[in-house]
C-alpha positions as CSV (number, residue, x, y, z in Angstrom):
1,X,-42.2,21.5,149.9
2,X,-43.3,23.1,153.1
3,X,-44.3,19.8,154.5
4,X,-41.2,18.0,153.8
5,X,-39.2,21.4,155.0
6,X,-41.2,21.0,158.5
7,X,-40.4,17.1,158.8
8,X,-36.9,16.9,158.0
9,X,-36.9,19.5,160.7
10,X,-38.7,17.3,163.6
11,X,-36.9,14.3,162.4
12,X,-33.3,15.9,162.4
13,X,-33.6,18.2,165.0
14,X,-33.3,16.2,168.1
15,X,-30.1,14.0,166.2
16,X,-29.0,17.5,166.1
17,X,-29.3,17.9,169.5
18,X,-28.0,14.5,170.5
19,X,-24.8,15.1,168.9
20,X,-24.4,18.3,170.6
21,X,-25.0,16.6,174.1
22,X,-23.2,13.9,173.3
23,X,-20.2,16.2,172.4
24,X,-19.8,17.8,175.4
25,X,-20.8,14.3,177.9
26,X,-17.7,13.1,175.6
27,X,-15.4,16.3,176.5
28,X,-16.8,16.2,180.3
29,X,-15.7,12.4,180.3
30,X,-12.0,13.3,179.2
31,X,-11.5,16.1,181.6
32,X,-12.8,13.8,184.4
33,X,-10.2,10.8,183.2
34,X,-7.2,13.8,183.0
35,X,-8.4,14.8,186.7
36,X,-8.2,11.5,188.4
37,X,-4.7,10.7,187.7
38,X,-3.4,14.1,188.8
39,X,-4.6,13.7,192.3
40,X,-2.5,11.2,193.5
41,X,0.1,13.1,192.0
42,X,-0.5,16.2,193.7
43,X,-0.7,13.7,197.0
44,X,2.8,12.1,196.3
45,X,3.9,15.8,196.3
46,X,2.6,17.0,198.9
47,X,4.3,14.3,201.4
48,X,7.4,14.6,199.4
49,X,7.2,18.6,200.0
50,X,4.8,19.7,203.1
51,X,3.6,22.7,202.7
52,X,4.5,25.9,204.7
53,X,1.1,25.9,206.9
54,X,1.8,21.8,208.0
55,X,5.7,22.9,208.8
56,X,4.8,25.6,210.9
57,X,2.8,24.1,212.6
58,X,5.0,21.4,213.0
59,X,7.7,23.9,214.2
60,X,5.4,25.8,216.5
61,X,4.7,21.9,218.2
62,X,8.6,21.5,218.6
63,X,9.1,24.7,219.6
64,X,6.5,24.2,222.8
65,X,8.4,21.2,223.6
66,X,11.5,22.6,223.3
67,X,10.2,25.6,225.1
68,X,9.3,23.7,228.3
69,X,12.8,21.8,228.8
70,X,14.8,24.3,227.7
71,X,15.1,28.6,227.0
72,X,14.5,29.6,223.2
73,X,18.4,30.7,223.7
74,X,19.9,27.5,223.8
75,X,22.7,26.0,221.3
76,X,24.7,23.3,221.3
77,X,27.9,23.0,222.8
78,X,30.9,23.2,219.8
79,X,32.5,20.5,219.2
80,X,36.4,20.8,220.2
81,X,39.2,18.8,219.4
82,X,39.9,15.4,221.3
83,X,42.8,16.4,224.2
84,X,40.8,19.7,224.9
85,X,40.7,21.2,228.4
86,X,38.5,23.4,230.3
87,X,40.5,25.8,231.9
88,X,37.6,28.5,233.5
89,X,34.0,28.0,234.0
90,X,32.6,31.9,234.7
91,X,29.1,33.3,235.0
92,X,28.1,36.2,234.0
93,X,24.7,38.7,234.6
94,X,24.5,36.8,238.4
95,X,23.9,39.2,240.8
96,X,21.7,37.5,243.7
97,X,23.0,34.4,243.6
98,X,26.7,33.4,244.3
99,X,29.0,31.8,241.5
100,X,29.9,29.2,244.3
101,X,26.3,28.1,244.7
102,X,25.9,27.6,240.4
103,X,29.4,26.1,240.4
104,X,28.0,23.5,242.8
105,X,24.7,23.5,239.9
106,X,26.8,21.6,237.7
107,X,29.0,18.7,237.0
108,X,31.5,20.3,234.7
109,X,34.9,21.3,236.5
110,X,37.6,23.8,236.2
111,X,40.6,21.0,234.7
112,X,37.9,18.7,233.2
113,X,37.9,17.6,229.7
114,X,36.1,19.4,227.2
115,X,32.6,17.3,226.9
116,X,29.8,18.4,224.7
117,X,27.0,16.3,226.4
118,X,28.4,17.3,230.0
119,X,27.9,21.1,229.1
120,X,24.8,20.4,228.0
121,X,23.5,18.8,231.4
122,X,24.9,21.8,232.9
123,X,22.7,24.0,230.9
124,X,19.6,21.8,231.5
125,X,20.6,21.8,235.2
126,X,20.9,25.8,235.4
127,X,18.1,26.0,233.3
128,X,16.2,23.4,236.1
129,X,17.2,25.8,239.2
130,X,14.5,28.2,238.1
131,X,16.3,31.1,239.2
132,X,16.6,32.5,235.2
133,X,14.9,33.9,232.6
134,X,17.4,33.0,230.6
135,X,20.8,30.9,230.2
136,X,23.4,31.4,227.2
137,X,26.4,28.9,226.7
138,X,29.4,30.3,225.3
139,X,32.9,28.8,224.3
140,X,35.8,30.8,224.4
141,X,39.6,29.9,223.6
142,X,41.8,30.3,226.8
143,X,45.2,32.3,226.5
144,X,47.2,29.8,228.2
145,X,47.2,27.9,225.1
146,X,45.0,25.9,221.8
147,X,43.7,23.2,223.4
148,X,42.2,24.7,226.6
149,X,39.2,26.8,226.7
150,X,36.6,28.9,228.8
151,X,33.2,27.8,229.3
152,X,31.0,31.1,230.4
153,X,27.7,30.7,230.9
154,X,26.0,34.0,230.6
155,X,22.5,33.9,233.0
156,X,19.6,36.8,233.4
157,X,17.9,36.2,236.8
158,X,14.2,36.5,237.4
159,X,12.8,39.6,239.1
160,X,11.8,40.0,242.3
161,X,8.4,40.6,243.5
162,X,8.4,44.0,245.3
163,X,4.4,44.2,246.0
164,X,1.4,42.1,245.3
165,X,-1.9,44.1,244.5
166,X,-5.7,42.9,244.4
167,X,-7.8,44.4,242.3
168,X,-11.3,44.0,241.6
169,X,-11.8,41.8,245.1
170,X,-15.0,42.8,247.4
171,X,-16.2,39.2,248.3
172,X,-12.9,38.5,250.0
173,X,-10.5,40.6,252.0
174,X,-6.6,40.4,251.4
175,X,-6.2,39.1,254.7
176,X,-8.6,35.7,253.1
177,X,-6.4,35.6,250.4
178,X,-3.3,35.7,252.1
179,X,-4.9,32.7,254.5
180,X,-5.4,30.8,251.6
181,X,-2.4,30.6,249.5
182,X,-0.4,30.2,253.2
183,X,-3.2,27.3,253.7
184,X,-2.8,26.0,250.0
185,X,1.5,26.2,250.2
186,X,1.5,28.5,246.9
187,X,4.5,29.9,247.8
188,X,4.0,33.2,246.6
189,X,5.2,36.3,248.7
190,X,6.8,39.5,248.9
191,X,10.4,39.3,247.9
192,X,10.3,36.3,246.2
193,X,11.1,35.5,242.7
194,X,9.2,36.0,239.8
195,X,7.9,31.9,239.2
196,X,4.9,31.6,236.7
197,X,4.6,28.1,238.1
198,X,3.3,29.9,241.4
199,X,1.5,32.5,240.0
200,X,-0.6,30.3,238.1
201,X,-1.6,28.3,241.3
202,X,-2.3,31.2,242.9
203,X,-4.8,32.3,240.3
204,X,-6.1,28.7,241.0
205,X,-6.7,29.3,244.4
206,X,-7.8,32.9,244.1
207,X,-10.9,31.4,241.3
208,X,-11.4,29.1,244.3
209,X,-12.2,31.3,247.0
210,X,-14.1,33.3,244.8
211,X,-16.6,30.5,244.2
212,X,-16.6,29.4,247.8
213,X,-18.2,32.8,248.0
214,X,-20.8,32.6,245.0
215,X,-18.8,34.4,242.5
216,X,-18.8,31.5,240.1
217,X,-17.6,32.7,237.2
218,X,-14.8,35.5,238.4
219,X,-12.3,35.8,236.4
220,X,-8.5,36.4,237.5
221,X,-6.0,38.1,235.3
222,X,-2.3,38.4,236.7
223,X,-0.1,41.3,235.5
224,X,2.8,42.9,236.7
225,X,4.6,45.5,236.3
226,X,8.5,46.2,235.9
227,X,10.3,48.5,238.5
228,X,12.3,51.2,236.6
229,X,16.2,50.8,237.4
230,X,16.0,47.5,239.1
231,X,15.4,44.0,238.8
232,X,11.5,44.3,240.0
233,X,8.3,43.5,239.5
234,X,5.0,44.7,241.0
235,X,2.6,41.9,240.8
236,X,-1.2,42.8,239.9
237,X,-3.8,40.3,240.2
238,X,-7.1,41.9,238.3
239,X,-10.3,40.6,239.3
240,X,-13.7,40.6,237.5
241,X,-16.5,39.2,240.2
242,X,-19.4,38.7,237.9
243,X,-22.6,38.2,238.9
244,X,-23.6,36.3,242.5
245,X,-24.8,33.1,242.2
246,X,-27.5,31.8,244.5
247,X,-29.5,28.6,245.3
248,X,-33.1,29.2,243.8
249,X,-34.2,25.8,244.4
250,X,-33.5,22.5,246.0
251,X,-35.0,19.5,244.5
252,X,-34.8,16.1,245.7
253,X,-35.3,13.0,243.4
254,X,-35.9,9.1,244.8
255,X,-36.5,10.1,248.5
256,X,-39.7,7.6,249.6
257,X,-39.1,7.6,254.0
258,X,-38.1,11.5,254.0
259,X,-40.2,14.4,252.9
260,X,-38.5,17.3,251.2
261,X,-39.0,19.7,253.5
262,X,-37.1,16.5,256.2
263,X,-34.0,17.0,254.0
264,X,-33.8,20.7,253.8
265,X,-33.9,20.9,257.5
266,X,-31.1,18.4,257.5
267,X,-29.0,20.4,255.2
268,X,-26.4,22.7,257.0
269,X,-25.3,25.0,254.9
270,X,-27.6,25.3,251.7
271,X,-30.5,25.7,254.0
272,X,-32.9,28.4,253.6
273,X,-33.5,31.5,256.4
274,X,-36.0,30.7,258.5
275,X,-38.1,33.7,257.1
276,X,-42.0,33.1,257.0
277,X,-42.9,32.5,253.6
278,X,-45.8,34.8,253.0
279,X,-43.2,37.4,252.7
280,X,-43.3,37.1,248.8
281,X,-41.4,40.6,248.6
282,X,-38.2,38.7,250.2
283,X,-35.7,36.2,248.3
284,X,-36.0,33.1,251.1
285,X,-33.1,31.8,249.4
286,X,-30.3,33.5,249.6
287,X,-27.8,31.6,250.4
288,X,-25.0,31.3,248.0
289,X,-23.8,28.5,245.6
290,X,-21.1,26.2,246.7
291,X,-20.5,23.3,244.4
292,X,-19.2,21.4,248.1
């Protein structure tokens, strides 16, 4: 009875097994076929409905765009009645430049008829005059009756640069730097106003004349700080050297009629000293590292 007992065992067991695989290979199977359907729904939704990460980033693009044409202030003109008149044009927050010199900015006239898409070429012009940090368009109803109204165009002016400071420079004097940016027409100078256009080339030029004088890998921060009770900046250019870079060797490749030491002799600039070798305790090459 034992035998038997033991037999049926090892001849039923592995069915037993089998069906148990075979169970869950089934149930794995139907889970699979419910999953692959789903995905293209969850696909169709997703382009129907974008998801918050993918439409701020979206917005964030736009808002560069935007950004660079025109100030994060701007809104469209109303729309007006047709047979409306502008009666005023007035500025507001100007206080360097003259309302005669913005008046001749813009197309729009004192008399005109109200156009949306004419107000808004005189925003973009303003805008385009780089004299503001910012430009706000407002509509206003004008007492001397319902169809005429006020345009006012409310304008924040950029600050003035009161000083310019260096800081961090040793390889170049002020005096160099000055030379330059007069050399390079940057434009930028005491009393003028705050551009970021020009203080970017400036920190172009600056990285420049650092490397012309081995400092590679400088870097330059501009800063500035605001004037307390008036419309001023002091501009602060911070500098960070780094480390020296110097020629350590000169190597010439495909040169059959000239020797190497031929060429080196004919080299102006990244020449070595003409100090004796054998003086192993001196750096023969110490010229520094000009890409030009």
């Amino acid at each position: 009875m034992s035998t038997s007992l033991a037999a049926y065992t090892r001849v039923s067991l592995p069915f037993g097994i089998l069906r148990v695989r075979g169970f869950w290979v089934a149930a794995i199977v139907l889970l699979l076929a419910s999953a692959v359907p789903a995905a293209p729904q969850s696909h169709s939704k997703a382009a129907e409905f974008p998801s918050s990460d993918s439409s701020s980033l979206d917005s964030d693009n736009s808002e560069k765009v935007t950004n660079d044409s025109l100030p994060p202030s701007f809104q469209e003109p109303p729309a007006q009645l047709p047979g409306t008149v502008i009666d005023r044009i007035l500025f507001t927050g100007n206080r360097r430049i003259r309302t005669d010199t913005l008046k001749a900015r813009i197309f729009s006239r004192d008399g005109d008829p109200y156009n949306e898409e004419t107000l808004r070429r005189d925003f973009q012009a303003l805008w385009n005059t780089q004299f503001f940090e910012d430009v706000k368009l407002r509509v206003e109803d004008s007492p001397d009756g319902p169809n005429h109204k006020n345009v006012i165009f409310d304008v924040k002016e950029r600050p003035v640069i009161r000083r310019i400071r260096y800081e961090g420079t040793h390889s170049v004097s002020e005096s160099d730097i000055l030379d330059r940016f007069k050399e390079r027409k940057v434009g930028l100078t005491v009393e003028s106003q705050f551009d970021p256009t020009r203080i970017k080339k400036a920190e172009v030029v600056l990285k420049e004349l650092l490397g012309e004088h081995g400092r590679q890998f400088a870097k330059v921060t501009p800063q500035y700080e605001r004037i307390a009770a008036s419309n001023a900046v002091i501009l602060v250019f911070k500098v960070e050297e780094g480390p020296k870079v110097k020629v350590g060797r000169i190597s010439f490749t495909g040169n059959h009629a000239f020797s190497n030491r031929k060429l080196i002799r004919a080299m102006r600039h990244d020449r070595p000293y003409a100090i004796p070798l054998y003086f192993t305790e001196i750096n023969v090459l110490t010229k520094t590292y000009d890409r030009e």
